[in-house]
C-alpha positions, 0 to 999 in steps of 0.5 A: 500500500502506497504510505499516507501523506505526513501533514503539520497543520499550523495555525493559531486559530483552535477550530480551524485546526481542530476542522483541518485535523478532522478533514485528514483524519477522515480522508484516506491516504493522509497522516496528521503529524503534528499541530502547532498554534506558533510559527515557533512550534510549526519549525520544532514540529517539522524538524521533529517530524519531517512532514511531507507537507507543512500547512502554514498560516500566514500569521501566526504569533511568535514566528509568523508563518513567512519566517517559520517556511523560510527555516522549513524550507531551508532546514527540512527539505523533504518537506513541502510547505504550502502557505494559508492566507485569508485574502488572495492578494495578501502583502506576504505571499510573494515573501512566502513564495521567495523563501520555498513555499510550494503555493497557497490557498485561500482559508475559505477553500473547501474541502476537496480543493484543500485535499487536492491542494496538498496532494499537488504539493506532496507530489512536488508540483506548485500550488500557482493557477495561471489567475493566481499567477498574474494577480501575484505578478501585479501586486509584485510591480507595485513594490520595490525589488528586493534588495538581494535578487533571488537569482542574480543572473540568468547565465547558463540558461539557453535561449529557449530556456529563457522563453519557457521561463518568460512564459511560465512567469506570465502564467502559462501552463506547460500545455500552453507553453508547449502551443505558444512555442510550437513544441511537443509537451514532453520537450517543454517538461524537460525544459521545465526540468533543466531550468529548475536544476540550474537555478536550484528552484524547488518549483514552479513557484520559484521559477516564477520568482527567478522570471520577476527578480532577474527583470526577465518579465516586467508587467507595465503599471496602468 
């Protein structure tokens, strides 16, 4: 039998992750490893327990949820983290997404999408729809760079690689990737491939990081 995904669920609100905890109880093919109320307590938990994915409330006391999936990320790297936010357009996603996070969801998603959610994550895809994407990317335009590029360079990256970089930063699936650049699907997953090995990027999510921080994509201001 295939073994159950590990899951740390971390939020400083009692019913929400009492709700979470029943959800992957009850839903086959899931193990709930641990509960933390603190970002302080969801890091001790994941070195501890080294979950396969680490639900992280955006605020949290002590640590808030963007510190502690830095450490995570950086620490435990068997470990998937996939950030909670109240508000889509929240000021710390883009944060959250530069330290590793793999995606996020909005608290108010329901059940089969939260389950589908983690079981992306844990397979090691990224959480980012196209729509999510853009919305992540105007928010981005309107702050300043950080002042240490995630990537500094593109060097080392061929041409066409830096087309399906572009193109995943804009938001595009592989299957659209593949129809816009006149290529098979199976060439675009290499491409994808290659370019997260040589930029050390956990997933697409930080693809769409390096294609933002590296000026690669610019998205005008209205």
């Amino acid at each position: 039998m295939t073994e159950p995904i590990r899951v740390l669920i971390a939020d400083d609100q009692t019913l929400f992750r009492d709700s979470l905890r029943l959800l992957f109880t009850m839903t086959p093919g899931f193990a709930v490893v641990g509960e933390a109320a603190t970002g302080r307590d969801a890091v001790r938990l994941a070195r501890a327990e080294r979950p396969d994915v680490a639900l992280l409330d955006v605020r949290m006391p002590d640590l808030d949820g963007i510190e502690a999936a830095e450490l995570i990320c950086a620490e435990v790297t068997d470990t998937r983290v996939l950030m909670l936010t109240t508000f889509d357009l929240d000021e710390y996603v883009y944060r959250a997404l530069r330290a590793g996070a793999s995606g996020f969801l909005l608290k108010d998603a329901g059940a089969p999408d939260l389950i589908a959610a983690v079981r992306l994550v844990a397979s090691g895809e990224a959480l980012l729809a196209p729509s999510v994407t853009q919305r992540l990317i105007d928010a981005f335009t309107g702050q300043p760079r950080p002042t240490q590029a995630f990537h500094k360079d593109l060097t080392g990256i061929t041409d066409r690689e830096r087309e399906v970089l572009e193109l995943i930063g804009r938001g595009l699936s592989n299957t659209e990737i593949a129809r816009h650049l006149t290529l098979g699907l199976a060439t675009v997953k290499t491409h994808v491939g290659r370019l997260l090995a040589k930029l050390s990027a956990r997933d697409r999510a930080q693809l769409v990081v390096v294609a933002y921080e590296t000026g690669l994509v610019v998205t005008e201001r209205s």
